[in-house]
C-alpha positions in Angstrom: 128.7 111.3 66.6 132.6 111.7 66.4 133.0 115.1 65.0 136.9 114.1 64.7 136.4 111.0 62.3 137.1 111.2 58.5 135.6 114.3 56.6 132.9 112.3 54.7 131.2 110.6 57.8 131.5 114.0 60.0 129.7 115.6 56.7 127.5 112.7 57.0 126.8 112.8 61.4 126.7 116.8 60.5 123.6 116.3 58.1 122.2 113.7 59.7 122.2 115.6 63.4 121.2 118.9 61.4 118.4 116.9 60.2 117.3 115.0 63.5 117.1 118.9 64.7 114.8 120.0 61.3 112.1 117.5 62.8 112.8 117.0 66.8 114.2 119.5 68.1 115.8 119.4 71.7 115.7 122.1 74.8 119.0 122.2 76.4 118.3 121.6 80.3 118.7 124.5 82.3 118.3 127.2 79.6 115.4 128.0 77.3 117.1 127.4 74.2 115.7 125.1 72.2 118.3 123.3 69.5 116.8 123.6 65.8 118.5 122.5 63.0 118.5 126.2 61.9 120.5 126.7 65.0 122.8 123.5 65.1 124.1 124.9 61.6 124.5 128.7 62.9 126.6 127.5 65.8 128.2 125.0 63.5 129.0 128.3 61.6 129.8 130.5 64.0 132.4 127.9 65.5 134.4 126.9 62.4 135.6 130.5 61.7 138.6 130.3 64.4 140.9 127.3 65.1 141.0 128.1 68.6 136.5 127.6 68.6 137.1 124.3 67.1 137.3 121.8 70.6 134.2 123.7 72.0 132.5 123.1 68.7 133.7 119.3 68.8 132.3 119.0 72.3 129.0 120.9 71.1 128.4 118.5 68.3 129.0 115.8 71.0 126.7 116.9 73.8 124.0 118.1 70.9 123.8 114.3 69.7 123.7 112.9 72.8 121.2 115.0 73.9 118.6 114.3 70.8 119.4 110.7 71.3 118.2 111.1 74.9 121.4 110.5 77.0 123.7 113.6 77.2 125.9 113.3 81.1 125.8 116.6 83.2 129.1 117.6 81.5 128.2 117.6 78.4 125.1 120.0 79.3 127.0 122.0 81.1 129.6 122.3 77.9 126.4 123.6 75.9 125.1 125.5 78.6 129.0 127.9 78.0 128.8 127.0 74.5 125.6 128.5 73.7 125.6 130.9 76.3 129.0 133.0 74.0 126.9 132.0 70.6 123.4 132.0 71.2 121.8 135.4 69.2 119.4 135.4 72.0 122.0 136.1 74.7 122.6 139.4 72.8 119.2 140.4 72.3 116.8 143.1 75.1 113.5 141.1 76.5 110.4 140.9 74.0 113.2 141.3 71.0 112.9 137.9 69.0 116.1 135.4 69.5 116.9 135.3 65.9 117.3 139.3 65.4 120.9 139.6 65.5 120.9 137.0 62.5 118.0 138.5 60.2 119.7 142.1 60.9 123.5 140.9 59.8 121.8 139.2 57.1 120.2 142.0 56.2 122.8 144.1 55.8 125.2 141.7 54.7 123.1 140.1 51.9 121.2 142.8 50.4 122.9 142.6 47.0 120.7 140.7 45.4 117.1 141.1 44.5 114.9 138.4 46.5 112.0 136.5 45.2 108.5 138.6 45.5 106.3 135.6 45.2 106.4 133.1 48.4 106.0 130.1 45.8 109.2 130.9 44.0 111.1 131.7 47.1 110.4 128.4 48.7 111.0 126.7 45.5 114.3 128.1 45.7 115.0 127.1 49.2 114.0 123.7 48.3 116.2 123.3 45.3 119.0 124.8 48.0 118.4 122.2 50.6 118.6 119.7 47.9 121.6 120.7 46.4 123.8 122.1 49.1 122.5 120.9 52.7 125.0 122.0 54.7 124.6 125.9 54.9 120.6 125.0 55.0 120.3 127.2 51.6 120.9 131.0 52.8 121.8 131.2 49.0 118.5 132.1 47.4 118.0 134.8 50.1 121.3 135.6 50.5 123.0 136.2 47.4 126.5 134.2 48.2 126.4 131.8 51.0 128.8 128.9 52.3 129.4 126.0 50.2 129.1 123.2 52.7 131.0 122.9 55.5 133.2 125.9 56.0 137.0 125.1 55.5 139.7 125.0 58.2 140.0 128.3 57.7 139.5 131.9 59.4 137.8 133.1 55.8 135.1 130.6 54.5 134.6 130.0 51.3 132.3 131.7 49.3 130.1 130.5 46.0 131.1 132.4 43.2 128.3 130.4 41.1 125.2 131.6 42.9 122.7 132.4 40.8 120.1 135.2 41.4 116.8 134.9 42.4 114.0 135.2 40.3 110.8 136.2 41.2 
């Protein structure tokens, strides 16, 4: 993966990583964080909003692929290891609290603007039609009112979907 190439193929080695995770995902040695898609794309997320985040989230990407594909060195580990250890919502969270709190809460407060699907069939029709359509953000759109359109710009303020429609239940 060469999260420096040309924007299309690190779109491409983004999705296709982000993927990998969807179906196998990866413990990182040492630590009991196991690497999801879900949480490939929050770190992804949570890295691009600074400049000064974007080597570390270089290196992540790095270590991350090597590590799926089976042969990530010491120093890459130990790279994720730091990496995750300042991201990771489960660093921030008390013992018996699930790892993915911190997220629901923020989205919670963040995205309750919009009325969310009361039937389970709708709402993951709508995630599905997300996925399809905009894969990068992993479709927080449908729960989330508006949500990241792709890849977050070089930027300290990413962009935002002015288009999103409501859900419908």
């Amino acid at each position: 993966m060469n999260p420096d190439g040309p924007p299309a193929a690190v779109t491409d080695s983004y999705l296709k990583l982000a993927a990998q995770l969807d179906t196998r995902p990866v413990t990182v040695p040492g630590t009991s964080t196991v690497l999801t898609g879900d949480m490939f794309r929050y770190v992804t997320t949570l890295l691009l909003f600074q400049d000064a985040t974007f080597p570390m989230l270089s290196e992540a990407w790095r270590a991350t692929a090597d590590l799926a594909a089976g042969h990530a060195t010491s120093q890459e580990i130990s790279g994720l290891q730091r990496t995750l250890a300042v991201v990771n919502p489960s660093a921030t969270t008390s013992p018996g609290v699930p790892g993915d709190n911190a997220i629901a809460a923020a989205y919670a407060v963040a995205c309750d603007d919009v009325r969310w699907p009361s039937n389970v069939q709708t709402y993951a029709r709508n995630v599905a039609e997300d996925r399809r359509c905009s894969p990068c953000p992993a479709a927080p759109r449908r729960t989330c009112g508006p949500a990241p359109s792709g890849i977050p710009p070089r930027s300290n303020t990413p962009s935002r979907s002015a288009t999103t429609a409501p859900a419908t239940s």
